[in-house]
N, CA, C and O of each residue as an XYZ file, in Angstrom:
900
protein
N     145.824    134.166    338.795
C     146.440    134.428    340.099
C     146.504    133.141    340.917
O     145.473    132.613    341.334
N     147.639    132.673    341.130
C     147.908    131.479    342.459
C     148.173    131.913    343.974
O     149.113    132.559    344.437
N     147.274    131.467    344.480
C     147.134    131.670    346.052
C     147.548    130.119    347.043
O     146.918    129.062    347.029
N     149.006    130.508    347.975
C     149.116    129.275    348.504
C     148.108    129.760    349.607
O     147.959    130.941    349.919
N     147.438    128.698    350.157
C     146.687    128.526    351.290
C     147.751    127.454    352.648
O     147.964    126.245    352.745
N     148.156    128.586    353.435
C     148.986    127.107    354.806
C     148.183    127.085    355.748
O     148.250    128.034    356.528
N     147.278    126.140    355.977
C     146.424    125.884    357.028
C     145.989    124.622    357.555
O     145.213    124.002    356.827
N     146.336    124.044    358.758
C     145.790    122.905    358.480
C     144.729    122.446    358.868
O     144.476    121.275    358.587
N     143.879    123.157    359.560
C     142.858    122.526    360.068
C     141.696    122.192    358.077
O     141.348    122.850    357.096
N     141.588    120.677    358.646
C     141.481    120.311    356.574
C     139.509    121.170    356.646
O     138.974    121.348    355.552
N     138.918    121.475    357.602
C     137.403    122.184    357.486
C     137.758    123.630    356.823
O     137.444    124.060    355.713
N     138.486    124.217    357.823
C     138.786    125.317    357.273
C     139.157    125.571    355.685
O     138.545    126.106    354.761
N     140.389    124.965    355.795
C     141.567    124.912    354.572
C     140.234    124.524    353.612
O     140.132    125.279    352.646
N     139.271    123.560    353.698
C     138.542    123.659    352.509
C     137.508    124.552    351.946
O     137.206    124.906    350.806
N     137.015    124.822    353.276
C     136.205    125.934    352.915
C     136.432    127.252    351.967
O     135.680    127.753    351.132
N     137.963    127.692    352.474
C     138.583    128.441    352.156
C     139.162    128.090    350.838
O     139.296    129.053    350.084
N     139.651    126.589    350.246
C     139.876    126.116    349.338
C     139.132    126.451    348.013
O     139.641    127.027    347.051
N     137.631    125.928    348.124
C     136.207    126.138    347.630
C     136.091    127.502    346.799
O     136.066    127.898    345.633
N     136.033    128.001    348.183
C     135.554    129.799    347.654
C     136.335    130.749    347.121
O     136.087    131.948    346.999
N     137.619    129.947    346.702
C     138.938    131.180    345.783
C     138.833    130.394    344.846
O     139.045    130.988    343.789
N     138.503    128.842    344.640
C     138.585    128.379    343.103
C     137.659    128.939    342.423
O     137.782    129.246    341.237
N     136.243    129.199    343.382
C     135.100    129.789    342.771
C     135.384    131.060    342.075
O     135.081    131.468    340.954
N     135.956    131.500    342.918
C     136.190    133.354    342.589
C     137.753    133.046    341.112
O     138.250    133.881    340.356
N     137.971    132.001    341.214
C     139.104    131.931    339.749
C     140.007    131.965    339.956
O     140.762    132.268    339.032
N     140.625    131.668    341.372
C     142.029    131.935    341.589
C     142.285    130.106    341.635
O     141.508    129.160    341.761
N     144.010    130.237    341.435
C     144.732    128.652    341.293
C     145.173    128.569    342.866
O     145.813    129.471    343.407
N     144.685    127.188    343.637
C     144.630    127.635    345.220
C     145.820    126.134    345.220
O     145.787    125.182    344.441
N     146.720    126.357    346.286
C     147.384    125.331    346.750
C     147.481    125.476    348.330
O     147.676    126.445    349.064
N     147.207    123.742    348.621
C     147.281    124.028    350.376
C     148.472    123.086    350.722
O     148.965    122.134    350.116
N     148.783    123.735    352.007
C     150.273    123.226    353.143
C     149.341    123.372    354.053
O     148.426    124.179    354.220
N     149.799    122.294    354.707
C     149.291    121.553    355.788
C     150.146    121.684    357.264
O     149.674    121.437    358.374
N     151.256    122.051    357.025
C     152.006    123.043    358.177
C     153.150    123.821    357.499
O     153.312    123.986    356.290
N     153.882    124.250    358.479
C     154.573    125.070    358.415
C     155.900    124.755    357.554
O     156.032    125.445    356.544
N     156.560    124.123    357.735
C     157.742    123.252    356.985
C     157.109    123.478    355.139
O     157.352    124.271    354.229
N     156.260    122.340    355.319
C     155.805    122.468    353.573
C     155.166    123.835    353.398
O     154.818    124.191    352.272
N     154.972    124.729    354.607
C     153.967    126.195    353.140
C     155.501    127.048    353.403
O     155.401    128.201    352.985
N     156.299    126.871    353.745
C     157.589    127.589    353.957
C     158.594    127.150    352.601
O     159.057    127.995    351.834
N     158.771    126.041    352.503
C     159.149    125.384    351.288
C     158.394    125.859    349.789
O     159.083    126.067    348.790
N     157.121    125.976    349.783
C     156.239    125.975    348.858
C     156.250    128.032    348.367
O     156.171    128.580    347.267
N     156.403    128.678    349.951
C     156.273    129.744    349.442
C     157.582    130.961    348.680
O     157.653    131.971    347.979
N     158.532    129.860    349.513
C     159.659    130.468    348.902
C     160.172    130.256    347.441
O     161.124    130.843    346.926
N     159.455    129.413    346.928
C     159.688    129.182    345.239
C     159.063    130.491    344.500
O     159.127    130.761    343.301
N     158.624    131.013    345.237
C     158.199    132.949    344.268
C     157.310    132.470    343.405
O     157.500    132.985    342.303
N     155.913    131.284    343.405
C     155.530    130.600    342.503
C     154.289    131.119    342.307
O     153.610    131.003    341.286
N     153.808    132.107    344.024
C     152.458    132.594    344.070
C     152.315    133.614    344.394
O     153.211    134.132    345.061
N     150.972    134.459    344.028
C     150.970    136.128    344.130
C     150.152    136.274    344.865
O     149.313    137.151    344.658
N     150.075    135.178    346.401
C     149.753    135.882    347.329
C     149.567    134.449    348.764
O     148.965    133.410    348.493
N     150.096    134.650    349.968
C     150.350    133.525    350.662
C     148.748    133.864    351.925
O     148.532    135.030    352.253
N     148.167    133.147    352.264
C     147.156    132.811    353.220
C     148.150    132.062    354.475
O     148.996    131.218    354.180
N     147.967    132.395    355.531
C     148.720    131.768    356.740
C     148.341    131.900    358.164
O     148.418    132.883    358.901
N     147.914    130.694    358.395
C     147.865    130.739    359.795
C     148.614    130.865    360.546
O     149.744    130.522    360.200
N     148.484    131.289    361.650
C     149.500    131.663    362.697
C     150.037    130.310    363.249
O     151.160    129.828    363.101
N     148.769    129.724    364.045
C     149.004    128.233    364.675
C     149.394    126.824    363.795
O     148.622    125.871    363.899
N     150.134    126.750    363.264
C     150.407    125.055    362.424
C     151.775    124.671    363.420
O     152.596    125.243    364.137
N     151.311    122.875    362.799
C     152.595    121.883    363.313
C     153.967    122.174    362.935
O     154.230    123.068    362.132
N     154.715    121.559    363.404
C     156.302    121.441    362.610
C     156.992    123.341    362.553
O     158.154    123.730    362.438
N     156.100    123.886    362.649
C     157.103    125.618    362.235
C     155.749    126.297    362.600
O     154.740    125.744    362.162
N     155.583    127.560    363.436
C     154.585    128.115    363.285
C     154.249    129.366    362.403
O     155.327    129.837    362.043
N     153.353    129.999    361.973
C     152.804    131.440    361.079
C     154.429    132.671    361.383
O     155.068    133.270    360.518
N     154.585    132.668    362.464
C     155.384    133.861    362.725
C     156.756    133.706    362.428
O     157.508    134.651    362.188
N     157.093    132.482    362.444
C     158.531    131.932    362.083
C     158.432    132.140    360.587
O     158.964    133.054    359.957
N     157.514    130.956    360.004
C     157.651    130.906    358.568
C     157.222    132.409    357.850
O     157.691    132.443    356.712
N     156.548    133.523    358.154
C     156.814    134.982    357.812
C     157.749    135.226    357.919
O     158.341    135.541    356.887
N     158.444    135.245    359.107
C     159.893    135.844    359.349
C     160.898    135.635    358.689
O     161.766    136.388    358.247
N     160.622    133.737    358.602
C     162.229    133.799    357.666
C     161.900    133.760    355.541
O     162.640    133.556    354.578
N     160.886    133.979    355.651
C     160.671    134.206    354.157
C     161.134    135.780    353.810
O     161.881    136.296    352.979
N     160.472    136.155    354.659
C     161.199    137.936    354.651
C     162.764    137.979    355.014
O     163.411    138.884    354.486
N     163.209    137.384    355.580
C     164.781    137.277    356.032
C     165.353    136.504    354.608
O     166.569    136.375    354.466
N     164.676    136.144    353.865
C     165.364    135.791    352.539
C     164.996    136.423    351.177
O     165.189    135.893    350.082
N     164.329    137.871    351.447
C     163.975    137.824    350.603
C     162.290    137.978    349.824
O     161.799    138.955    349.257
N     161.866    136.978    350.006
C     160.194    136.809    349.245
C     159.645    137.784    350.099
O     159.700    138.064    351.296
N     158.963    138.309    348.836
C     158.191    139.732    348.749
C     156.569    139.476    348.612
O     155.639    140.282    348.603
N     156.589    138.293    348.527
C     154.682    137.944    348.819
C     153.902    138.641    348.979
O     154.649    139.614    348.874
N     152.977    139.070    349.158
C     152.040    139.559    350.306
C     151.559    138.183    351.105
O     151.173    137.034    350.891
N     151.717    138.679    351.676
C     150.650    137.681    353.233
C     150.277    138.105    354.138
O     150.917    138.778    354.946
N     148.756    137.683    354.203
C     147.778    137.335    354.956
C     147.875    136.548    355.821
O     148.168    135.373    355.600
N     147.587    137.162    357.332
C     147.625    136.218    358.401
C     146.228    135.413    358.994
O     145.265    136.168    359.121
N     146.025    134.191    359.317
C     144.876    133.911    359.276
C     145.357    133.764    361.247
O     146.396    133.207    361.598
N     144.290    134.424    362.314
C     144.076    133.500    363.558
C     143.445    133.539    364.063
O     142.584    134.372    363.782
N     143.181    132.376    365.740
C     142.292    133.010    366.558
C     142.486    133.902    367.449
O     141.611    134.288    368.225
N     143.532    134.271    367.422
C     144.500    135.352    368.410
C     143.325    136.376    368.205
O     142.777    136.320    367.103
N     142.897    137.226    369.032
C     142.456    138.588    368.268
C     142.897    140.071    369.301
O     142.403    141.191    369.176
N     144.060    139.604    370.400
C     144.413    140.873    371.295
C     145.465    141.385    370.076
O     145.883    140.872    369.038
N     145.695    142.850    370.858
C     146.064    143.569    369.799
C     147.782    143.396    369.649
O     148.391    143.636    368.607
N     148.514    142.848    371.142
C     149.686    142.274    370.707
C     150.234    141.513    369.582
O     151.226    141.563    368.854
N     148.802    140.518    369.788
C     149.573    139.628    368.683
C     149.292    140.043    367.380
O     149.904    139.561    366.427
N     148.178    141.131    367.211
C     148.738    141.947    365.940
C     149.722    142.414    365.287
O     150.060    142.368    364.104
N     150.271    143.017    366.503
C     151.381    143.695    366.082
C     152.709    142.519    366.090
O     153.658    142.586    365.309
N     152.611    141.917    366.684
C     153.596    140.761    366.545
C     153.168    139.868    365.262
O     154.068    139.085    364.962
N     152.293    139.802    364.623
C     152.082    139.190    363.499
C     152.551    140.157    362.345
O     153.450    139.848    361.562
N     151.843    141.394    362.301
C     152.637    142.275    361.126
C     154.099    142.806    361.680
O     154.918    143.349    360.938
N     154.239    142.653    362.609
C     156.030    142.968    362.630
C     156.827    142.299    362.165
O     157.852    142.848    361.762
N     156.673    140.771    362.023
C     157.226    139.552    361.319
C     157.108    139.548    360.408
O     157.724    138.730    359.725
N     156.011    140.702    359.690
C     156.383    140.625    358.359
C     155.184    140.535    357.170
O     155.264    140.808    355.972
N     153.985    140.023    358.009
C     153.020    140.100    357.303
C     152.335    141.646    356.788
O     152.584    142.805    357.117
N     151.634    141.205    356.095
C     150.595    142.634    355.370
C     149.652    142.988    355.760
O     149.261    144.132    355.992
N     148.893    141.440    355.943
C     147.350    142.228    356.400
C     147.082    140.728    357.288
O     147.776    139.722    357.142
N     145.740    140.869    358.363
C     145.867    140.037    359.611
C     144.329    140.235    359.578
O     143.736    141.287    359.340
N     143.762    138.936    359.881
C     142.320    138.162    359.903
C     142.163    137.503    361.162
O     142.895    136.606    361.579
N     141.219    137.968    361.719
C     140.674    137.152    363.177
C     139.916    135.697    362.656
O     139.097    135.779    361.741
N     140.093    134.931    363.012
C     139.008    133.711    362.824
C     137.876    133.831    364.180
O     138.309    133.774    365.331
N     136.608    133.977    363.933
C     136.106    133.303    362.539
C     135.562    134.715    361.948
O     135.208    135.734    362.541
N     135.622    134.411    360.586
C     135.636    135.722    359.801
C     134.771    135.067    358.277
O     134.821    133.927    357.814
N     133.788    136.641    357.626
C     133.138    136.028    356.524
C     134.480    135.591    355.705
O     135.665    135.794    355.972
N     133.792    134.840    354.489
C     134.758    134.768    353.281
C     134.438    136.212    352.235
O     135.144    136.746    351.380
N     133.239    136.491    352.679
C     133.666    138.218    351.928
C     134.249    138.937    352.398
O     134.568    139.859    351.647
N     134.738    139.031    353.765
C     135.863    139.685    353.994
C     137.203    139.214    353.743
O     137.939    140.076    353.262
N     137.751    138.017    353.948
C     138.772    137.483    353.205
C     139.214    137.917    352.074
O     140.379    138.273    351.895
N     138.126    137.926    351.028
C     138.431    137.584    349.690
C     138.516    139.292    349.336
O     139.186    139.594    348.348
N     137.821    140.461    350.158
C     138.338    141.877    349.919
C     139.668    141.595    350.154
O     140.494    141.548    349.242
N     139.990    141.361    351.581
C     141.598    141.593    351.840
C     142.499    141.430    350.668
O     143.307    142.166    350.102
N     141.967    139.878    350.456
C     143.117    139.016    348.987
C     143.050    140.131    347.517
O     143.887    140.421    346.662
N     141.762    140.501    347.732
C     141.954    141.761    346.466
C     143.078    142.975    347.142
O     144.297    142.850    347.260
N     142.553    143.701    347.378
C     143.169    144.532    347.952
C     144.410    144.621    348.130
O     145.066    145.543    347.646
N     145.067    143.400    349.061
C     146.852    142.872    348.715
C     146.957    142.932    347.320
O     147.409    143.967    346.830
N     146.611    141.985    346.575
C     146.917    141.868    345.370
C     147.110    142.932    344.217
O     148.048    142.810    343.429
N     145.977    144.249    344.103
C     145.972    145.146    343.873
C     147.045    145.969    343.936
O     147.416    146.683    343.004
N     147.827    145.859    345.560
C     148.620    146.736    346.192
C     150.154    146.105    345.360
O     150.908    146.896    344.793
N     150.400    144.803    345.399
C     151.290    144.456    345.034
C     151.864    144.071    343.384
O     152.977    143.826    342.919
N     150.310    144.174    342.734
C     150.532    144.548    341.127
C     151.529    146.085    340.704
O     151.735    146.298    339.509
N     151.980    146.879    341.553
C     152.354    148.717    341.381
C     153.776    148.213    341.169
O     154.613    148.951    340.648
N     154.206    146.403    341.739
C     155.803    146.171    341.518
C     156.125    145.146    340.814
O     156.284    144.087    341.420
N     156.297    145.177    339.433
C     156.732    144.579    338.370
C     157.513    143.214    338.883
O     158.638    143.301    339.374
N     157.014    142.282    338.772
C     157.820    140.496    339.005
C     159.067    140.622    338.136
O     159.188    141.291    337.110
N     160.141    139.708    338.853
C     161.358    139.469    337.918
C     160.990    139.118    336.704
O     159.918    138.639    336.333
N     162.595    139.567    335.687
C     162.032    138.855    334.633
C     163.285    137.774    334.693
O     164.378    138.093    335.160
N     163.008    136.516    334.190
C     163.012    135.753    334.585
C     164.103    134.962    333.196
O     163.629    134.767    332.077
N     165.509    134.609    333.539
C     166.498    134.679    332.495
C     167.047    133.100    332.835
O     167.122    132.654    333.981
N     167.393    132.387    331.670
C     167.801    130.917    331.500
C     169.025    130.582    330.690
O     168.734    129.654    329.936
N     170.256    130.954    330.542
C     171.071    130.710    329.477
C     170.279    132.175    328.705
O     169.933    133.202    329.289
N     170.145    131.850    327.213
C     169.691    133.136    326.296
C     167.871    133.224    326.282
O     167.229    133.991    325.564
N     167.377    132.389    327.111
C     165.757    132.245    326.922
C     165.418    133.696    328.068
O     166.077    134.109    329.022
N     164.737    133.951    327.755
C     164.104    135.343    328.820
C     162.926    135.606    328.887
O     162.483    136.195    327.901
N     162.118    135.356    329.820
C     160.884    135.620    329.898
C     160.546    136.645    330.794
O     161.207    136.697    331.831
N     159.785    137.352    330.640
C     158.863    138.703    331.415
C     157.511    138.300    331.321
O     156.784    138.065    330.355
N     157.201    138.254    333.559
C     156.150    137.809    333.799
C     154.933    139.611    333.616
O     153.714    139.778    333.567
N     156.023    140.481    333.576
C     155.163    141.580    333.678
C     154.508    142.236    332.003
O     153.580    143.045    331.990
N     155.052    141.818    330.931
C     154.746    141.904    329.385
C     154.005    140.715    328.708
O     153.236    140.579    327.756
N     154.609    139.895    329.665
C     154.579    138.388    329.324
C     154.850    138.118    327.838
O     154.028    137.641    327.057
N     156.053    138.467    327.559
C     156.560    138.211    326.165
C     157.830    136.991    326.872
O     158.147    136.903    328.058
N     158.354    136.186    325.740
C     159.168    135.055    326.155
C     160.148    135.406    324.505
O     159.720    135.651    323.377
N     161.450    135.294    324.987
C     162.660    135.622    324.030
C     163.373    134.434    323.610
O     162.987    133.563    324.389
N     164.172    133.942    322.833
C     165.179    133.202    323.072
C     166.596    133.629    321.773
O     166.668    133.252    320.604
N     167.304    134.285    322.348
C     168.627    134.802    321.703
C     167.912    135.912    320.853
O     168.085    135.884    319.634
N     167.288    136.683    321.290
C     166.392    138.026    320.453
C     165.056    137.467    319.607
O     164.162    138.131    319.084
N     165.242    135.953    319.659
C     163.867    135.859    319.016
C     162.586    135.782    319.536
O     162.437    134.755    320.198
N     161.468    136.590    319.473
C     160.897    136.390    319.902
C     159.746    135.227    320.092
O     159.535    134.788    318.962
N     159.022    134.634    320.923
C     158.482    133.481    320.837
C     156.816    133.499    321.293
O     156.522    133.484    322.488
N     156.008    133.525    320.474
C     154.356    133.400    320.745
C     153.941    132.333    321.806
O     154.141    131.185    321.410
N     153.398    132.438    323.090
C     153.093    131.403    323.548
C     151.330    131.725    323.764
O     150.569    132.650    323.482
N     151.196    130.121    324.556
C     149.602    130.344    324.964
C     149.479    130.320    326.060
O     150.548    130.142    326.645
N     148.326    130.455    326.906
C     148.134    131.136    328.171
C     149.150    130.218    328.905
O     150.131    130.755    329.418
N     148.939    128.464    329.019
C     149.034    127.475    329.453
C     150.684    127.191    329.065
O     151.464    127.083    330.012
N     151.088    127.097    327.977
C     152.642    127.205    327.716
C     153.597    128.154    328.225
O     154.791    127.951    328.446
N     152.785    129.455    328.425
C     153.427    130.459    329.285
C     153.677    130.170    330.576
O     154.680    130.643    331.111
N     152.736    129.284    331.326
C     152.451    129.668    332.545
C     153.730    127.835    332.832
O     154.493    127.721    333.791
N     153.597    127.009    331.986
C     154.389    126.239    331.847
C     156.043    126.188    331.857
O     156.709    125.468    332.601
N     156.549    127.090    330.890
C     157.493    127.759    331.037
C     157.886    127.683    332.439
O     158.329    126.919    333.298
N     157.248    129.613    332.084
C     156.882    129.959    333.714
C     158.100    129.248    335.223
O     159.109    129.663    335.794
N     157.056    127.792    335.326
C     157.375    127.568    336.220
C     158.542    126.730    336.127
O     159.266    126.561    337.107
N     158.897    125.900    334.401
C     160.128    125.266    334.973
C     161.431    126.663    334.592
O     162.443    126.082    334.199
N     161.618    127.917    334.598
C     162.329    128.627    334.075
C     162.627    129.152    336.105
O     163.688    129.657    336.473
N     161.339    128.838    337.163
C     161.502    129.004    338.223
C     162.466    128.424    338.877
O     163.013    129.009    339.812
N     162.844    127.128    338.475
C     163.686    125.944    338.779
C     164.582    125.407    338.421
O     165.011    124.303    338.754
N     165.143    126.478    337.359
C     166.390    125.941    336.400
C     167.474    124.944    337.421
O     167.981    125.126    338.527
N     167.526    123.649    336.260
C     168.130    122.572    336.873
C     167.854    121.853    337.729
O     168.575    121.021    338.280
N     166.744    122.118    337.928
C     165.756    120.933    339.324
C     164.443    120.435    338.308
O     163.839    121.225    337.582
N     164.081    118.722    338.427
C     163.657    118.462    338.146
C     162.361    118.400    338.698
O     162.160    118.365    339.912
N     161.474    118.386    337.837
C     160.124    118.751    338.388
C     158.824    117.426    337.486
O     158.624    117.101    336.316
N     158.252    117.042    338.780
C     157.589    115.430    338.183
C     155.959    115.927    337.794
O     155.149    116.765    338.191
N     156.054    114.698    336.619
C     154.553    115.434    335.971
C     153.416    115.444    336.745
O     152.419    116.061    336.371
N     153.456    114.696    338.011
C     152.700    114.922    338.530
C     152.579    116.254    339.134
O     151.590    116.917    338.823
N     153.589    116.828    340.094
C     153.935    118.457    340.772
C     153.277    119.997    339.358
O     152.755    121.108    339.451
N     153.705    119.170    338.344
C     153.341    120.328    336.947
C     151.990    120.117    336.710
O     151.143    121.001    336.586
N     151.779    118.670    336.638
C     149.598    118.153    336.424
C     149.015    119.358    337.921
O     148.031    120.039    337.637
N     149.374    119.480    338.797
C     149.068    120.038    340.317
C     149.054    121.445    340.128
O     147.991    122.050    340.265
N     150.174    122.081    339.809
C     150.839    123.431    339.580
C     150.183    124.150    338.507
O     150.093    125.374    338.595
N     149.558    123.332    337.171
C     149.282    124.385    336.014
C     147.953    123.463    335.990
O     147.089    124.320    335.802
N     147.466    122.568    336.048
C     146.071    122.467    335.713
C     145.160    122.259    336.889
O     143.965    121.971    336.835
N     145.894    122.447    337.960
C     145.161    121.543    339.267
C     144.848    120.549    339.897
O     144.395    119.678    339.155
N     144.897    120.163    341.373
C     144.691    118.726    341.610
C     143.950    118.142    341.405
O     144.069    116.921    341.506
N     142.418    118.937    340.878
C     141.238    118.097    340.679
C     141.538    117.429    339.206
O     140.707    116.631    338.773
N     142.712    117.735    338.423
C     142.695    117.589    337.166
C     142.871    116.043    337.472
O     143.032    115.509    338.570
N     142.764    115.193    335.628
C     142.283    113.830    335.318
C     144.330    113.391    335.535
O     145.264    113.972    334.982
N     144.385    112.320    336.426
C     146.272    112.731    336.269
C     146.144    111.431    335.344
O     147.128    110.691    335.326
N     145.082    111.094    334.609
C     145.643    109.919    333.869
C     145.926    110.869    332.360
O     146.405    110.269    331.398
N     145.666    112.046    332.268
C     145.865    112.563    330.972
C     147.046    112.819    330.643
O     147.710    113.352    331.532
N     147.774    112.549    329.260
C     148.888    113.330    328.679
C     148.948    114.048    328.679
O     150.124    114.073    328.316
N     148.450    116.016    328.885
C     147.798    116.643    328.923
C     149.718    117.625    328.845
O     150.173    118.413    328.015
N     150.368    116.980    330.248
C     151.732    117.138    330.270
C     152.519    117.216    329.108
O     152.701    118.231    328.436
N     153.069    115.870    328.864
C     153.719    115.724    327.701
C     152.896    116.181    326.449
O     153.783    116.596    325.704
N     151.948    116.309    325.929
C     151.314    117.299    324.844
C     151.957    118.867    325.087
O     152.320    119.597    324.165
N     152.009    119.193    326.441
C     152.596    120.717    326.094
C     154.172    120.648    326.632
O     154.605    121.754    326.955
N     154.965    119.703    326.762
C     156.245    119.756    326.791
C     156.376    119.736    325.686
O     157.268    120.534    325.400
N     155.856    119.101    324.540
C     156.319    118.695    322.794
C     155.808    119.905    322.658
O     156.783    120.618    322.894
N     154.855    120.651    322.415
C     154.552    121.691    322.110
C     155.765    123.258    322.394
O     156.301    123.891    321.484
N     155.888    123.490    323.671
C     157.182    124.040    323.956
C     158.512    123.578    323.207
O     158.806    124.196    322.184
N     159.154    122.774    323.539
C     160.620    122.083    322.337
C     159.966    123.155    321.002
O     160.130    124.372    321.095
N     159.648    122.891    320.479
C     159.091    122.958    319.174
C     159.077    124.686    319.108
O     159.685    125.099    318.120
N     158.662    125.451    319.728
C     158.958    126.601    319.841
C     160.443    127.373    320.341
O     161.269    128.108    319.799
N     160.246    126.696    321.817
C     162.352    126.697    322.218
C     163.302    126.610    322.153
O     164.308    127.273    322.405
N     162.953    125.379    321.641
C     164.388    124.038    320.934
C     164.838    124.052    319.444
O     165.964    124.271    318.997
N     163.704    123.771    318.797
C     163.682    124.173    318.004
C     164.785    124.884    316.872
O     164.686    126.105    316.749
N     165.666    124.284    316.172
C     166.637    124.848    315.364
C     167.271    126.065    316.248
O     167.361    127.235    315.876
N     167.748    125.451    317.676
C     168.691    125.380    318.227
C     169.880    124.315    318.383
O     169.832    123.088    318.299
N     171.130    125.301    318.677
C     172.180    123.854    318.651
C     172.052    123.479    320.444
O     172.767    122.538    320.787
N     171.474    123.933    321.216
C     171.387    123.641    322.547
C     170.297    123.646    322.814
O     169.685    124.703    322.664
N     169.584    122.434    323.334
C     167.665    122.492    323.807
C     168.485    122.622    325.506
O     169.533    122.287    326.057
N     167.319    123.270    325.782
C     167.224    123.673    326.780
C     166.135    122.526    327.785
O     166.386    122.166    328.935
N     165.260    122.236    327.192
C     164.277    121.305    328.639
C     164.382    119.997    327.799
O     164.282    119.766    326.594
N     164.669    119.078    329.117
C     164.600    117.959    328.795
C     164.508    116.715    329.657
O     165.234    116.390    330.597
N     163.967    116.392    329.389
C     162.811    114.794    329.779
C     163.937    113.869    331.000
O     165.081    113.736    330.564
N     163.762    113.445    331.991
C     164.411    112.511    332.932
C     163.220    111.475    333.032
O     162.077    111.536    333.484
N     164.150    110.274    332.274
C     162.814    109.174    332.456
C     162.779    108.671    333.795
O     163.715    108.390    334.544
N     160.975    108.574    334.052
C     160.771    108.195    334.957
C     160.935    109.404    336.023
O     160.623    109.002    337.143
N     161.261    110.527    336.014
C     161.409    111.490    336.873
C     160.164    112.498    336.519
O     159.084    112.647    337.090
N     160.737    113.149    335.333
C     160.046    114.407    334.989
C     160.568    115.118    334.040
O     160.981    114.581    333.012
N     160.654    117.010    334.335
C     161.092    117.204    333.324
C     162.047    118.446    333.963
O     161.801    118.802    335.115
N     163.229    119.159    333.145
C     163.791    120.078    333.955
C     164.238    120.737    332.722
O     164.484    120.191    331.647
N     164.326    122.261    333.086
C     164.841    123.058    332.158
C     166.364    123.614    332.576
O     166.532    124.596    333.299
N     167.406    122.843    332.014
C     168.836    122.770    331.959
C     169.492    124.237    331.599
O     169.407    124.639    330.438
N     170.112    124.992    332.551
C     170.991    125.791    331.643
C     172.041    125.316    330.573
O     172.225    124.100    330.630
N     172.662    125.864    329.763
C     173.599    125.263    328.579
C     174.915    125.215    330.084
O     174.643    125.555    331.235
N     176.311    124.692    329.594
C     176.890    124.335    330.340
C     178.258    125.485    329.710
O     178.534    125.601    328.516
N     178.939    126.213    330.820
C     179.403    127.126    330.284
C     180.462    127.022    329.186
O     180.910    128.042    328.661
């Protein structure tokens, strides 16, 4: 499970950082409003943390217009607000569930169950590239009826460049996204499971589908009609 965290105060945001890696979840933080608005609308995470108060865009905007496009998230409102207006003005915009600061992290981390729980009952897109097809809810991966074995990490790889068809995505953003920021970024770790994928995808096809931009990254190309 990936949880964006948008918060910026950096005490908080870490604290809060800390205690969901502990509990096993993949945590990413925005630091205001602009970047967790950007970050959450990529449909990348199954469940958004948000403060009300950040720079550049505030909590109630960036709910609002994620729901005005669309993303079905759950989110959690994080504030110090605690009259009951701005309750209701926080879940009217769109949120799910709403946290007073300062608050335990065992209550947090019920809420984050609980959403999460609630929002497992609705099956994720499945997720289509040219003839490649993946289902995040079977988690089986196709390509022209064939079917294709992956591993946790190649799936989740996929995954995300099948999120982005035709946008390139740098090994660093993928080192961040599938292994974490604490990960070693001097490792190949990347390119070991891009060769690994080809090889399953590409593979005695007359059209590969992902492919390498030097010096950029990597992007998974639709065929061209």
């Amino acid at each position: 499970m990936r949880i964006l965290l948008v918060e910026d105060d950096r005490k908080i945001a870490g604290f809060i950082e800390r205690g969901l890696r502990e509990e096993g979840f993949g945590v990413d933080v925005a630091r205001d409003g602009d970047e967790g608005f950007t970050r959450a609308a990529t449909g990348e995470y199954d469940l958004v943390v948000l403060d009300l108060l950040l720079p550049r865009r505030g909590g109630l905007e960036v709910c609002r217009h994620l729901r005005e496009q669309g993303v079905t998230v759950p989110i959690l409102m994080l504030t110090a607000k605690d009259a009951l207006d701005d309750k209701v003005e926080g879940l009217g915009s769109g949120a799910d569930d709403y946290l007073t600061k300062p608050f335990a992290f065992e209550e947090l981390l019920a809420r984050i169950r609980a959403l999460l729980r609630r929002s497992r009952t609705l099956p994720p897109p499945v997720l289509r590239v040219g003839d490649l097809v993946l289902d995040p809810a079977s988690r089986t991966v196709t390509r022209g009826g064939r079917r294709i074995e992956l591993t946790t990490r190649e799936f989740q790889l996929l995954s995300l460049l099948m999120r982005h068809p035709g946008q390139v995505l740098s090994r660093t953003l993928l080192l961040s996204r599938i292994w974490g920021y604490d990960f070693d970024g001097h490792t190949n770790v990347v390119e070991a499971y891009i060769r690994l994928l080809r090889r399953k995808i590409d593979a005695g096809e007359r059209v590969p589908l992902i492919h390498t931009v030097r010096g950029a990254g990597y992007v998974l190309r639709p065929p061209s009609p």
